[in-house]
Structure formats: C-alpha cells, structure tokens
C-alpha positions as CSV (number, residue, x, y, z in Angstrom):
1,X,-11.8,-38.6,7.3
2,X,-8.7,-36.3,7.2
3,X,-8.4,-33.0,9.0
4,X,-9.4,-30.1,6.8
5,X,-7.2,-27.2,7.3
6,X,-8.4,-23.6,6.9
7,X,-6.3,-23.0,4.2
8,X,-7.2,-25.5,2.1
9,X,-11.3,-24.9,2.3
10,X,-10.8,-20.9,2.0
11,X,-8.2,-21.8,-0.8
12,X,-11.1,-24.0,-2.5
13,X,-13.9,-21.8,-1.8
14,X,-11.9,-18.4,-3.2
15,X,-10.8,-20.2,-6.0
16,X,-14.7,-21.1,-7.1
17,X,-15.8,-17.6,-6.5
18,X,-12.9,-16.0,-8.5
19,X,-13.9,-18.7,-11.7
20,X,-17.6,-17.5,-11.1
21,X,-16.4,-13.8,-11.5
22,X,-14.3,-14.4,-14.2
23,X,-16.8,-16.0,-16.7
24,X,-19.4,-13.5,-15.3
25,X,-17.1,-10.6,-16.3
26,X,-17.0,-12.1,-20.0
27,X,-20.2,-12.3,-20.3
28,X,-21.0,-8.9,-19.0
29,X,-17.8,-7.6,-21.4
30,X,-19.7,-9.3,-24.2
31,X,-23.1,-8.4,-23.9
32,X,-21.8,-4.5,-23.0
33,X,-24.0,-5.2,-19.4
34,X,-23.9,-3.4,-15.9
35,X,-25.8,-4.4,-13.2
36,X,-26.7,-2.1,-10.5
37,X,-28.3,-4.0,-7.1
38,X,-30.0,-1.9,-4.5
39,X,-30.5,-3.9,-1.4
40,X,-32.8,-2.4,1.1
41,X,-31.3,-3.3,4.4
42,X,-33.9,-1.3,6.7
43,X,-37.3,0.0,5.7
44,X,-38.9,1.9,8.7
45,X,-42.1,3.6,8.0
46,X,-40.7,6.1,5.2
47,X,-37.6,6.0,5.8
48,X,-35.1,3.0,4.1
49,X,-31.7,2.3,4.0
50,X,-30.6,1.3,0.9
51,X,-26.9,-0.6,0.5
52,X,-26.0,-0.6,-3.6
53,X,-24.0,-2.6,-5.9
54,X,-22.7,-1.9,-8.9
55,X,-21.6,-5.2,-11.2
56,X,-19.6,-3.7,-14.3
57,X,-16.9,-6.2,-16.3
58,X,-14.0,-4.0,-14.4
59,X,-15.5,-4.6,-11.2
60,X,-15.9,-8.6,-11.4
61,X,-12.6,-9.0,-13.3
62,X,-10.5,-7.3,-10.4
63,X,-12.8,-9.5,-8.3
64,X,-11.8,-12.3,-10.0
65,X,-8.1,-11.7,-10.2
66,X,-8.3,-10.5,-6.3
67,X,-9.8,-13.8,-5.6
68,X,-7.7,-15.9,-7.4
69,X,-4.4,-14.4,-6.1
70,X,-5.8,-14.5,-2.5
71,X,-6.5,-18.4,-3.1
72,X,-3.0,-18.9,-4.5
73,X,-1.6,-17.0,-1.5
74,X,-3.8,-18.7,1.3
75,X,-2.4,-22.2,-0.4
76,X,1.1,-20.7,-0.4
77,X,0.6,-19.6,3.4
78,X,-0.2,-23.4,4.0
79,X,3.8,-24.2,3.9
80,X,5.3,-20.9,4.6
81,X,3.2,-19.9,8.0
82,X,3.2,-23.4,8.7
83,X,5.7,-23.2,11.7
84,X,3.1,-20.3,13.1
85,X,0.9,-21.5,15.8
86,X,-1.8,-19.2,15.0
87,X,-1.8,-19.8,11.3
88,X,-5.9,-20.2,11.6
89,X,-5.6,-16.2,12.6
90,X,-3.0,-15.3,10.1
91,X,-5.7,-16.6,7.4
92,X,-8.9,-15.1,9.3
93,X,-7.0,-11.6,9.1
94,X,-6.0,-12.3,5.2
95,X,-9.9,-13.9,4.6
96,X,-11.3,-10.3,6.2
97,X,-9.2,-7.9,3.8
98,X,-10.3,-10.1,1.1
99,X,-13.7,-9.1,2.5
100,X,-13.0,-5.3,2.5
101,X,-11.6,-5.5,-0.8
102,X,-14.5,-7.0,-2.4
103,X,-16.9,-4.0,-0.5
104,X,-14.5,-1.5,-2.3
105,X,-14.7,-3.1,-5.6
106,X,-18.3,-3.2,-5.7
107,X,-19.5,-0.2,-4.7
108,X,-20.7,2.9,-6.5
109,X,-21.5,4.6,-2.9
110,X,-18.9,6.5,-1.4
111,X,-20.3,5.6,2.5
112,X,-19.7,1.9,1.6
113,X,-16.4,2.5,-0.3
114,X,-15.2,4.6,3.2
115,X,-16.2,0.8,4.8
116,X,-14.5,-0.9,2.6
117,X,-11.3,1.7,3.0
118,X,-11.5,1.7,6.7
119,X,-11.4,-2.4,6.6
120,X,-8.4,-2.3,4.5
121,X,-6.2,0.0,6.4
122,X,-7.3,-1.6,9.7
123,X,-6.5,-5.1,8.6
124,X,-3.7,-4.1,6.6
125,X,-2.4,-2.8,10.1
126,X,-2.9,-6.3,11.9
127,X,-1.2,-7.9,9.3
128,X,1.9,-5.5,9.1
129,X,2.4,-5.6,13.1
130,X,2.0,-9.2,12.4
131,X,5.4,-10.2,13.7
132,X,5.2,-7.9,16.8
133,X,8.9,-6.4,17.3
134,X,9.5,-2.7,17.4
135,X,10.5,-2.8,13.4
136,X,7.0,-4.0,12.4
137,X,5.3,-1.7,14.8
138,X,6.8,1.2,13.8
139,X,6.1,0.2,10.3
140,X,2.6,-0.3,10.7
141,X,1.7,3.1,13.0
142,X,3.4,4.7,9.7
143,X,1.0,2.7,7.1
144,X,-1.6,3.3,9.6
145,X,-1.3,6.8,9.7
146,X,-0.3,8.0,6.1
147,X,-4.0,5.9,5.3
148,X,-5.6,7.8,8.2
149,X,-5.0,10.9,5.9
150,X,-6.4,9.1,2.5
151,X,-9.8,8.2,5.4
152,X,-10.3,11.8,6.3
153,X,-10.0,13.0,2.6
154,X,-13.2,10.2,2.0
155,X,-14.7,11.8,5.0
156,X,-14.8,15.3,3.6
157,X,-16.1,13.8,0.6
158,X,-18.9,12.2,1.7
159,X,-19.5,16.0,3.4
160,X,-19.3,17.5,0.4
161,X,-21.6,14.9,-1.4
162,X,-24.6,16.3,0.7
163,X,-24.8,18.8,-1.5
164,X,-26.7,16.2,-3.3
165,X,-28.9,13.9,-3.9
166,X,-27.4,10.9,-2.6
167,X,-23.8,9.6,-2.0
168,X,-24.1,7.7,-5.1
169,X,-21.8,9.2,-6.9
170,X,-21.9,7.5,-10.3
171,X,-24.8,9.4,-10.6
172,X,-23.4,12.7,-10.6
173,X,-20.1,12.6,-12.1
174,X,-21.1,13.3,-16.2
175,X,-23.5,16.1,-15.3
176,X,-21.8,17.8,-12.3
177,X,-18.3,17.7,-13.6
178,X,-17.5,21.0,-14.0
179,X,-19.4,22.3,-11.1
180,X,-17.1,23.5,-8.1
181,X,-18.1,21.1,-5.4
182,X,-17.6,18.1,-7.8
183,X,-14.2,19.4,-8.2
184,X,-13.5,19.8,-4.7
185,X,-15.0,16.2,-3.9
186,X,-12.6,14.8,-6.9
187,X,-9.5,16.5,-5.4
188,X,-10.2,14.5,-2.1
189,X,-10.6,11.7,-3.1
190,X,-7.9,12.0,-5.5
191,X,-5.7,12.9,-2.2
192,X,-7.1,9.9,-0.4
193,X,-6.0,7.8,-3.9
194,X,-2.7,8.8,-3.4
195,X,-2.1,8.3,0.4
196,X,-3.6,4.5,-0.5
197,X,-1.9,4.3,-3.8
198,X,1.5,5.8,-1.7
199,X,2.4,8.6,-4.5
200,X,4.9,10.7,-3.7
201,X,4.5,12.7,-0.5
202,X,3.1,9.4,0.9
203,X,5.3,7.4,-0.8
204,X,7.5,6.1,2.6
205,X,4.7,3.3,4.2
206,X,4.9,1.2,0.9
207,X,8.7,-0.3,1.6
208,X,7.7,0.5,5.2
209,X,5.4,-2.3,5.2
210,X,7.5,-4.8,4.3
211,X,8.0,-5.7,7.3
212,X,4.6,-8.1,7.3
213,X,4.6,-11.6,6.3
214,X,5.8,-12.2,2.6
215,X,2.6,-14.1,1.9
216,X,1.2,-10.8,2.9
217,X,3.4,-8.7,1.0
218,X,2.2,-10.9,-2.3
219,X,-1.6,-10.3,-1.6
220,X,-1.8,-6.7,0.4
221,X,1.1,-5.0,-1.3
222,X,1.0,-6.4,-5.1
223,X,-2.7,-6.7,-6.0
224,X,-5.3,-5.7,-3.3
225,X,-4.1,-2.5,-0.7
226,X,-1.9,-0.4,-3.4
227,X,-4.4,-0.7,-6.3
228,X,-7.7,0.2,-4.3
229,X,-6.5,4.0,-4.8
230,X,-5.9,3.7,-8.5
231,X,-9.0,1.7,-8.7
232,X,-11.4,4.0,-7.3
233,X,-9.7,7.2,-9.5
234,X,-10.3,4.5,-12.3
235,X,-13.9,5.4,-11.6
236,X,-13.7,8.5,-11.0
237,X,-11.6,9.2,-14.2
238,X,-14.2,11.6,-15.4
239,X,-13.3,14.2,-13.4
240,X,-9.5,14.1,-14.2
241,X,-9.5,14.5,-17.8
242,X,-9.1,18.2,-19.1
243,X,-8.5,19.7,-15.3
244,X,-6.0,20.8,-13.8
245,X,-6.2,17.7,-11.3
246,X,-5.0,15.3,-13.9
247,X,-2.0,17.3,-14.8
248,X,-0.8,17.3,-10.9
249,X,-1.6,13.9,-10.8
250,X,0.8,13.3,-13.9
251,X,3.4,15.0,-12.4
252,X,3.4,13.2,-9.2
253,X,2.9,9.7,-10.4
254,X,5.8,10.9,-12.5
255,X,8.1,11.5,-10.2
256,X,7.4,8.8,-7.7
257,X,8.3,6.2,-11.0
258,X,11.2,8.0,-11.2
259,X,11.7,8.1,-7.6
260,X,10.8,4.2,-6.8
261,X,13.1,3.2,-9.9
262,X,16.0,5.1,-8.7
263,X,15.9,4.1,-5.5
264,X,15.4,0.3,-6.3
265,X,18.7,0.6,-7.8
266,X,20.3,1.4,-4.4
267,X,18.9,-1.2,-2.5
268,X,20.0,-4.4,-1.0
269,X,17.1,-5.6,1.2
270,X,15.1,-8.4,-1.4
271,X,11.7,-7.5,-0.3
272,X,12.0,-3.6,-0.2
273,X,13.6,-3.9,-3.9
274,X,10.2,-5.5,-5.3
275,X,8.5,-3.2,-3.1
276,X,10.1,-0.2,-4.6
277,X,9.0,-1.9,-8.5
278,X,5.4,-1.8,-7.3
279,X,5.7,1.8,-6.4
280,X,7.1,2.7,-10.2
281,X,4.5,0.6,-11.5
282,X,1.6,2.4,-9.3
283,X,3.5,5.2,-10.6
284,X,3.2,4.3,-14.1
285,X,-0.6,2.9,-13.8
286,X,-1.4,6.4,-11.9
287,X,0.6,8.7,-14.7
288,X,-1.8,6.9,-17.4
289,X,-4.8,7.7,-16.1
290,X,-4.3,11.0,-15.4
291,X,-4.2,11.4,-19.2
292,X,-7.6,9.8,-19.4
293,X,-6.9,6.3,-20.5
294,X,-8.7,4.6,-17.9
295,X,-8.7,1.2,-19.5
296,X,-4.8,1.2,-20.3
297,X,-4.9,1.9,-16.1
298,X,-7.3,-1.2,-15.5
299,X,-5.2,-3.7,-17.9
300,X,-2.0,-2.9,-16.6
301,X,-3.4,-2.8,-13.0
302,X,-4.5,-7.1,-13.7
303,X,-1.6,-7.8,-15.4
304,X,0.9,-6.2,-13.0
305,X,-1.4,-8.1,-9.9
306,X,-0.3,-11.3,-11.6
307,X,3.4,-11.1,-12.2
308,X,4.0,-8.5,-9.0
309,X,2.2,-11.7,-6.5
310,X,4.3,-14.0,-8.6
311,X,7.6,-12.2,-7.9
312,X,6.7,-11.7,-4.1
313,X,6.3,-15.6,-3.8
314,X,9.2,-16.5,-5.4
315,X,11.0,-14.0,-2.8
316,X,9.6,-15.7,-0.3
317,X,10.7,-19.0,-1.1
318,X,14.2,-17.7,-1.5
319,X,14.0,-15.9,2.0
320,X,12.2,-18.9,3.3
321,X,15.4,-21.3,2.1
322,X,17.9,-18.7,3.1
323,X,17.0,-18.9,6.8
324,X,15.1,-15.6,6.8
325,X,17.8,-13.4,4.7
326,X,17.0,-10.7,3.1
327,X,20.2,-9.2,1.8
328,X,21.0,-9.5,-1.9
329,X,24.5,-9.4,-1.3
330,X,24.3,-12.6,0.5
331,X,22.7,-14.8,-2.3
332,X,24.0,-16.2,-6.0
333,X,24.0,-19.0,-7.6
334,X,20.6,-19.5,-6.5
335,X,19.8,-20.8,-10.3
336,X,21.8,-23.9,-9.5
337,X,20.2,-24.9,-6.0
338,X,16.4,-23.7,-6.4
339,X,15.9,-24.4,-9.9
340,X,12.3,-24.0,-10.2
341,X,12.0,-21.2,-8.2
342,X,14.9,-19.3,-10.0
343,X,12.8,-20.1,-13.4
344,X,9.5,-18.2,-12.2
345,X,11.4,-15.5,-10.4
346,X,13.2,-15.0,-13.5
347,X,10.2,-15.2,-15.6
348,X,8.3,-13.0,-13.7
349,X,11.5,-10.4,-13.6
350,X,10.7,-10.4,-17.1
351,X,6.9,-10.0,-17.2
352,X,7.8,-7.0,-15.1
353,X,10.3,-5.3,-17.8
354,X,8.1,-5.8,-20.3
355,X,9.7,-9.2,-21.8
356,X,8.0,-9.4,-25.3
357,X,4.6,-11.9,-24.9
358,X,4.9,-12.3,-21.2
359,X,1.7,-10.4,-18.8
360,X,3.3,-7.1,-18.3
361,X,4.8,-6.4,-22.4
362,X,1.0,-6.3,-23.4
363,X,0.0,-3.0,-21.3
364,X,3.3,-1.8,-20.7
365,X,4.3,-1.2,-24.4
366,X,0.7,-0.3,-25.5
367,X,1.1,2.3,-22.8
368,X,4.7,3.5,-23.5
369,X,3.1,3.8,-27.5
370,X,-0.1,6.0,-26.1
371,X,2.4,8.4,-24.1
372,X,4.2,8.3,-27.6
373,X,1.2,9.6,-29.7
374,X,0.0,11.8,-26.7
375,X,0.2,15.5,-26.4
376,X,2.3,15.8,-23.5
377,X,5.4,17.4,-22.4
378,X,9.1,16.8,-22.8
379,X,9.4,16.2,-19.0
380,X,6.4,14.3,-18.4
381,X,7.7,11.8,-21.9
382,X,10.9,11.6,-20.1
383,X,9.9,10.7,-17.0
384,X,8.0,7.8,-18.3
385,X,11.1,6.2,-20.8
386,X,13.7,6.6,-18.1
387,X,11.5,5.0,-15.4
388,X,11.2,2.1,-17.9
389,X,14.9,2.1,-18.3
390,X,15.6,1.8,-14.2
391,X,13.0,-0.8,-14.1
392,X,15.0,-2.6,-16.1
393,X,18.4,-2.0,-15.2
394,X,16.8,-2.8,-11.3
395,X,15.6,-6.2,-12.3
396,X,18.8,-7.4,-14.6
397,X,20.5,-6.3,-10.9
398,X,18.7,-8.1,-8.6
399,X,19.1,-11.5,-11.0
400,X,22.9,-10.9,-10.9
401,X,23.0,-10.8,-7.4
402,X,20.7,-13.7,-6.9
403,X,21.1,-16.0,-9.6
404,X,24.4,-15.9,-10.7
405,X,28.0,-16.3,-9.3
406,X,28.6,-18.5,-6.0
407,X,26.4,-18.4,-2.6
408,X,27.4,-15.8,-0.3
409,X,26.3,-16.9,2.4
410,X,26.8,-20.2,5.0
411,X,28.2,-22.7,3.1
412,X,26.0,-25.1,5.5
413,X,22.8,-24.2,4.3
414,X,19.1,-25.9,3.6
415,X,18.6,-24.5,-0.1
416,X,16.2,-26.6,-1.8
417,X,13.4,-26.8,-4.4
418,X,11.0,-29.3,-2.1
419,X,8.7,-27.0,-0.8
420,X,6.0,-28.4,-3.3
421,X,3.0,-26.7,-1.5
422,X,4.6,-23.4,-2.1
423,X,5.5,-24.0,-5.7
424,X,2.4,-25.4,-6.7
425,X,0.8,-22.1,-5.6
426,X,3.6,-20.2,-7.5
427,X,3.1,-22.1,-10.5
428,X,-0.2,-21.2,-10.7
429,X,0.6,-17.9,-11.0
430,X,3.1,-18.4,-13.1
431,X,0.7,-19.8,-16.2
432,X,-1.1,-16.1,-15.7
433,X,2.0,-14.6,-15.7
434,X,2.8,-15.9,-19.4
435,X,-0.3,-15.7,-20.7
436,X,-2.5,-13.3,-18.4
437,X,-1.5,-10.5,-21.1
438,X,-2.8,-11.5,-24.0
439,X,-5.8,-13.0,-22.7
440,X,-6.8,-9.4,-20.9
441,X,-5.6,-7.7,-24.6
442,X,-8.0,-9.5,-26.3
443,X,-10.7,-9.3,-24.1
444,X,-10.5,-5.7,-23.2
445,X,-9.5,-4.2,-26.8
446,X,-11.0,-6.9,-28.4
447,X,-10.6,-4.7,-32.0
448,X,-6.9,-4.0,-32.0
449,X,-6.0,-0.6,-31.8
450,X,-3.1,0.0,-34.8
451,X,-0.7,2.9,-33.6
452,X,1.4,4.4,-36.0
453,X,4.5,5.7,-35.4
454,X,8.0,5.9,-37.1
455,X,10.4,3.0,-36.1
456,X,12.8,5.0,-34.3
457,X,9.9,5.5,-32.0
458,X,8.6,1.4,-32.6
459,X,11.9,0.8,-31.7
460,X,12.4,3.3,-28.2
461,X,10.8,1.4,-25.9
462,X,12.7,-1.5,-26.6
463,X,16.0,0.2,-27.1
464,X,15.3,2.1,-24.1
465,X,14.8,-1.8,-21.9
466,X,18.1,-3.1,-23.5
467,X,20.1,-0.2,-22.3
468,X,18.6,-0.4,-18.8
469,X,19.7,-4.1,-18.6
470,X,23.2,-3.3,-19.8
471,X,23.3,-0.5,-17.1
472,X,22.5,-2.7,-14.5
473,X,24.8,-5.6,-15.0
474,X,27.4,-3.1,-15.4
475,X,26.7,-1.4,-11.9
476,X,26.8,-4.8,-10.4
477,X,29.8,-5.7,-11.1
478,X,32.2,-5.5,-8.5
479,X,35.0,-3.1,-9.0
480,X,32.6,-0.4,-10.0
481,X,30.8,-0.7,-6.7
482,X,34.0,0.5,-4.9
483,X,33.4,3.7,-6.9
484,X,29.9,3.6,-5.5
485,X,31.7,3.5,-2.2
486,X,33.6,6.6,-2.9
487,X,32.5,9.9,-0.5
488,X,31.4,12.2,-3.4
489,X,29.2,9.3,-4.9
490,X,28.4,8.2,-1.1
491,X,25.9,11.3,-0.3
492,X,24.3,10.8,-3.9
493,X,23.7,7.3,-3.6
494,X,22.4,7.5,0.1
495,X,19.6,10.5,-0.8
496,X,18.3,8.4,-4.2
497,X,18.3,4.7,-1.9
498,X,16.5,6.5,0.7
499,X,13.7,7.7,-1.6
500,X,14.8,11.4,-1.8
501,X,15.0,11.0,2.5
502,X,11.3,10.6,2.4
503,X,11.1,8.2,5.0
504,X,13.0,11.0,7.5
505,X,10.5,13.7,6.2
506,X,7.3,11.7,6.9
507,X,8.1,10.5,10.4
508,X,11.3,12.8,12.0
509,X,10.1,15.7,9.7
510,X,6.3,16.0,11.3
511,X,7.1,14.9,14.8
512,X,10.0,16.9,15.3
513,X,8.8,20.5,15.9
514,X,5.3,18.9,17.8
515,X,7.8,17.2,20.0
516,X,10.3,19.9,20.5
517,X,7.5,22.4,21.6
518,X,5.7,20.3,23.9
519,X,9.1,19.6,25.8
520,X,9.4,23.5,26.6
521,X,5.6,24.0,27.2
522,X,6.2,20.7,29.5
523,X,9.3,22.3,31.1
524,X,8.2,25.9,31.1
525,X,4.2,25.2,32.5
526,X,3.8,21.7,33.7
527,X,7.2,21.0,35.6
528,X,7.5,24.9,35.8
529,X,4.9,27.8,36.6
530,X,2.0,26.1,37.0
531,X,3.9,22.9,39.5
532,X,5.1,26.1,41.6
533,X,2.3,28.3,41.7
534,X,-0.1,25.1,41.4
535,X,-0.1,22.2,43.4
536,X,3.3,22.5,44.7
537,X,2.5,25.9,46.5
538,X,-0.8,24.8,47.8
539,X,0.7,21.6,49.7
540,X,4.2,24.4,50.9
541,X,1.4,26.6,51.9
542,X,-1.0,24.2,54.5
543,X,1.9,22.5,55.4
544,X,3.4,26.1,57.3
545,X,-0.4,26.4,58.7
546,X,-0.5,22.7,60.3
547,X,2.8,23.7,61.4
548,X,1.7,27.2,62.8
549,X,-1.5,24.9,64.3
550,X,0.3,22.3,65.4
551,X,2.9,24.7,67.4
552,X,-0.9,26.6,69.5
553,X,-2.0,22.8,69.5
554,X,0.5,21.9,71.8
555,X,1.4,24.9,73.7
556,X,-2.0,25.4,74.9
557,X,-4.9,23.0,75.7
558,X,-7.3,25.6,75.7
559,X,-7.4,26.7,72.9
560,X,-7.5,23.0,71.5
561,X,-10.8,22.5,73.4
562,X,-12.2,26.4,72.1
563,X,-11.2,25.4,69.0
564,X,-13.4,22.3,69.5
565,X,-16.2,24.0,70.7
566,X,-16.1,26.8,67.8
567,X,-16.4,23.9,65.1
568,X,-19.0,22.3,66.8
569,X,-20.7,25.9,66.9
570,X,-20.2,26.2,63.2
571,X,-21.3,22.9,62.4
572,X,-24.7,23.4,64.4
573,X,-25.2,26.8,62.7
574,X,-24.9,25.5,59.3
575,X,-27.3,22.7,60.3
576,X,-30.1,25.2,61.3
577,X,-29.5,27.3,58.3
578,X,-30.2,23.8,56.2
C-alpha cells in the first residue's frame, strides 16, 4: 500500500467537509433556517457551562469556502513545501488556524469568538516567523502585536458584556442598540475589526506579513486572517447603521482603498503588490458595510476569497520558477514560458478588476451601483471610483511587467509549466474564480435587485476600469519611469509606495520616545545615581573598613584575639537572649 502523505488525507478530508457545508448552507438559504446548538460542556450541581453554536447560511458558506481553499492550498503545499523537511508541521500549523477559523465562524459568544481570535493571531504568528531570518521575525512581532491590540479591544468587551445577561451577544444587539454600553461594546469590537481587518492605522502588518510562506499568504492573508474582522462586524452590523461608528468606519476603510491602491502602484515586490490589492478590497468590503449592506459585504468577501487565493498561487508558482524572485522588474514574457500559469494569473487579475462575468464583476459592480444610489458624500463616492480605477491601473501593471516583453532575468533559468500538483490545485480555484460570482448572485439575491440609474452612471464604473488600465500601461512604459525617477516626483512616489510612511509610524514612531527615555533614565539612575550611591558605594565603603581592619589586624595580635573573644561574647549573649 502506498505511503499516505498528510497533505493528501487533510486535503481529502477538508475537501468533504467544505461540500457538506456547502449543500447544508443551500438548504438552510432555502428553507430561511438558523440553527442555534448549546452544548453543555460541564454541569456541576447548579452551575453549567454551556459552549454555543450558531449555524446560519453565512456562517456555513464562509465555512465552506474556508474549507475548500484550505484543501486546495494544503494540495498546493504538497509541491511547493515539498523541499521542507518539516512539511508534516508546516500543515499541522495551517490544519490548527483552519481550526480557529471555524471557532470564529461559528460562534455567537463573544468568550469563544476571543478563542477563536487568540488561535488566529498565535498561529498566524508561527506561520509568518515560518522561515526564521530576522525579516520574518520582525514581520511577525509586528502582526503579532498590531492583533494584540484588536485581542484587548475583545477583552474589554467581554467586560462590558457583564452588564448582561450573558456574553451571547446575538441576543442583545436589536434591543440594546441604542443603549450606551452596547455602543461602547460595538466601538471595540469594531477597533479590534480593524486591527484584524488592518484598516488604516493598522494597516502596516498586512504587506508586513508577506514574509510567510506563499501557500500561507493564499490561505491566511486572502480568505481566512483578514476577513475574520469584517466577518464578525458582518454580525454585528446592527450597531453600525445610523451611528456615528459607521460613518468613521466609512471614512477609514475609505482611505485605506485609497491608500493600498496607490501604493500598489509603487511597488515592485510580487507578493507585497497582491498584498496591497487585498488591503483595497478589505477596504472596499469594510466601506460597504458601514453603510449597512451587510450582504453586499458577505458576497464580495466569498468571491474576493476565491480569486485573491487564486492570484496568490499563481504568484507562487512564478516565484517558485523564478528561483525565489520576487521583483517584478525582473520578470516578462512569462506568457510564453508558463503558459498555464500566466492564463489563471491573468484570469484572476481580471476577476479582481471587475472583468465582466468573472467572480469579483458580480459584487464589485452591484456594490459600486449601491454607492451610486446611496446617500453619501462627494468624498466618500470619490474615494470609492478612484480606488476602482488604481485597482485597475495596478493590475494592467503588474501583467506588463510579468507577462509581456522579454525575461529580465538569468537567461539560464528553470521556467516551466510542470509543476502539475500545483496547478491542479490552482485550477481548481480557477473554475470558482469564473463562475464563483454568479453562483453566490443567485443564491444570495435570488430575486434580482433592478437598479436604476442614468447610463452615464451605468456606464462609470466601467469607464472608470478602462481608464485605470490605460493609466497603468502608460506608467509602465519605460521612458516615463525615468520621470518617476526625477527628485521632485522621487519624495512623492516614496511617501504613496510606503503606505503614507505607515510602516515607520507603527514600529520607529511608538518605540522611539519609550526607547529614548529609558536610555536617560538607564544613564541618569541605573548606570548613574543609584550605581554610585547604591551598590557601588556600599562595596568602596567595606572595602576602606577591611582595609582600616586589616591595617589593627596585623599591627597588633591582641586585639585580633579581643576581637575574638568579644564575638564570641556576643554570640553567647544572643544565644541566652533566644
């Protein structure tokens, strides 16, 4: 009997769960059914301990999709870790996130939601430090910490949740949503949402964390990590329509779309550049349902799971091929030599601008037609259009780079489209990618929603996605890049490709000033007044009285033996006192 690997019986086994979810999730969509599970883990005389479940269509769908991109990814893993000697701990660290993730998606109790949380950050930890060199541990203390933040904000809600009943706090949020304390528990947990979610100021982990395996990045940093913060505001999106935490919400999943799309344009490390797209779209998912459309948040979180894990693969394919390269500037012509993977990249590139009938035009447009019809401001409207337009212009970029032209790099190279356990895992996603859309559009509007709008304003959202692909074939192109070069342009471009120097602000910015005053406190009282009236004094000190001893010692033996004598009086006296 052949050798099972790990990969391939966890790969089997998530697979058959995720199917299971999936056709439960139908059912429960069709028969308008939620099912909520208490499990009594301890029952001691009066007192029980109660763990609770709550099975909803949104829940077991993510499940499903979580599931069946963790499958895809574990298979992927197979061929891409498969030069790592501890590949059976790579996929026991990827297995136990799945695990937290499924605790987070299931639960309507905020105690086993801060479980769930904790699991994610911790593993997500393991699994950035991965590669254990200075790069990735920096990286990871920085995703470690900017979570920590999100975990205390959950903390202080759960404090603020004994004001009731229970931690359950589907309960609660209908009736209690104007009351102060339900207000102050949404507003932490919306802060926690955001360090997990990285909207702007915790936007610097997300690229950060790049520096984990790419199988990683397509799991943890796509589908799973990023989208537990916008998931659990999904359910708490009572509380954010109609206050004033929505409309901050707005502004700063706003800006971070602007932000993430700007900066993506500036960029010339593969990975961080698809990193940076996932920001925008958390942006974009987050911006939505501040207005209240929860749903429009939910579809556009599935769809943009499939395409975003799709797009991460392909990158690592390419990396894989390219001897571990991540520079942009170093590929082309790609098309020719990897032509399968150049075809899902591509198509996935697509799904991501909002290609018409791929995964991501369903939720994007119907999204970009709600903000249309919406009552919102000129700046908010803005914000959303141009994003789309530099999400665009980013991804018609990165394919001129990669797929076009000649190969930068080593001319003796090992690019090739063999890697069959890699692309089978790709293509996979790749089906979901094409027809993931539709499939969710129908089954979560299953009556069609008909907006109505002039055509100038049918036509923006497309007209806004052929200008951002003109822009950024035209700031490819070689001899406008030595303008890009110029000094004046130099500092612009190096604040917008540095995420508005957030990065500096999160790590230099907060340890600075700590650092700086703890040197002079270390200098002024440890190494200063305290060393010299402190232990350094003390020793100077019985050192000049051994001396002083030392000197009657040996200039007179009678007093040595009196001495003598007078101790062993002393001794004695205390004896008798005893």
């Amino acid at each position: 009997m052949k050798y099972l690997s790990i990969c391939s019986i966890s790969f089997v086994n998530l697979i058959l769960i995720s199917i299971t979810c999936f056709f439960l999730s139908l059912n429960f969509l069709l028969n308008d059914m939620v099912y909520f599970i208490e499990w009594e883990v301890v029952s001691l005389n009066s007192i029980s301990i109660v763990m609770t479940f709550l099975f909803d269509w949104m829940s077991l769908l993510f499940m499903s999709f979580v599931l069946m991109i963790a499958s895809l990814v574990i298979y992927y893993s197979k061929e891409y870790m498969s030069s790592d000697i501890n590949i059976n701990r790579f996929i026991m660290l990827v297995l136990m996130f799945v695990m937290s993730m499924m605790l987070l998606i299931i639960s309507p109790n905020l105690v086993s939601i801060l479980l769930g949380w904790d699991g994610l950050g911790l593993v997500s930890y393991c699994l950035v430090i991965y590669f254990q060199n200075i790069k990735s541990y920096n990286a990871g203390m920085l995703t470690a910490l900017s979570n920590r933040i999100g975990d205390v904000a959950l903390l202080l809600a759960i404090a603020w949740m004994l004001n009731y009943g229970s931690w359950n706090y589907i309960f609660y949020l209908e009736i209690m949503q104007n009351e102060f304390e339900m207000m102050i528990i949404g507003s932490l947990v919306m802060l926690a949402a955001m360090t997990k979610s990285a909207q702007i100021p915790f936007s610097s982990w997300l690229p950060a964390a790049m520096a984990a395996p790419t199988p990683v990045s397509a799991l943890v940093h796509s589908s799973t990590l990023v989208t537990a913060g916008v998931y659990l505001l999904i359910r708490f999106n009572i509380l954010l329509s109609n206050s004033w935490m929505g409309q901050v919400l707005l502004l700063l999943s706003g800006l971070t779309m602007f932000m993430a799309g700007l900066g993506a344009n500036f960029e010339f490390d593969l990975k961080k550049i698809i990193a940076l797209s996932t920001l925008s779209q958390l942006g974009l998912m987050m911006s939505i349902l501040s207005m209240g459309f929860y749903k429009l948040a939910m579809f556009h979180l599935l769809t943009h799971a499939l395409f975003k894990a799709l797009l991460f693969m392909c990158a690592g394919a390419i990396i894989h091929n390219m001897n571990n390269s991540q520079d942009i500037r170093l590929m082309g012509g790609l098309s020719i030599h990897m032509p399968l993977t150049s075809a899902c990249f591509n198509v996935s590139n697509l799904a991501l601008c909002g290609m018409p009938f791929l995964a991501g035009f369903y939720s994007k447009d119907l999204i970009l037609e709600i903000v249309s019809i919406s009552n919102i401001n000129m700046f908010s409207f803005f914000l959303y259009f141009f994003s789309t337009g530099l999400t665009v212009c980013y991804s018609f970029r990165l394919v001129y780079y990669s797929m076009t032209g000649e190969l930068n790099c080593s001319s003796l190279n090992m690019l090739n489209d063999e890697g069959w356990v890699m692309l089978r895992g790709m293509l996979g996603l790749l089906i979901m990618s094409i027809i993931g859309g539709s499939m969710l559009n129908w089954l979560i509007f299953p009556t069609p929603d008909m907006i109505c709008l002039p055509i100038y304003m049918k036509m923006l959202t497309l007209f806004v996605c052929v200008i951002g692909g003109l822009m950024g074939y035209l700031i490819s192109l070689s001899n406008l890049y030595s303008i890009n070069k110029s000094y004046n342009f130099y500092n612009l471009s190096n604040f917008m490709g540095s995420m508005w120097f957030m990065p500096y602000i999160s790590t230099y910015g907060i340890i600075y000033f700590p650092l700086n005053y703890g040197q002079i406190v270390c200098k002024s009282f440890d190494q200063g007044w305290s060393e010299y009236f402190g232990g350094q004094y003390l020793y100077k000190k019985l050192v000049n009285y051994s001396q002083i001893l030392l000197l009657i010692h040996n200039n007179s033996l009678k007093i040595y033996l009196m001495l003598f004598v007078l101790w062993i009086f002393i001794l004695l006296s205390f004896l008798m006192i005893l």
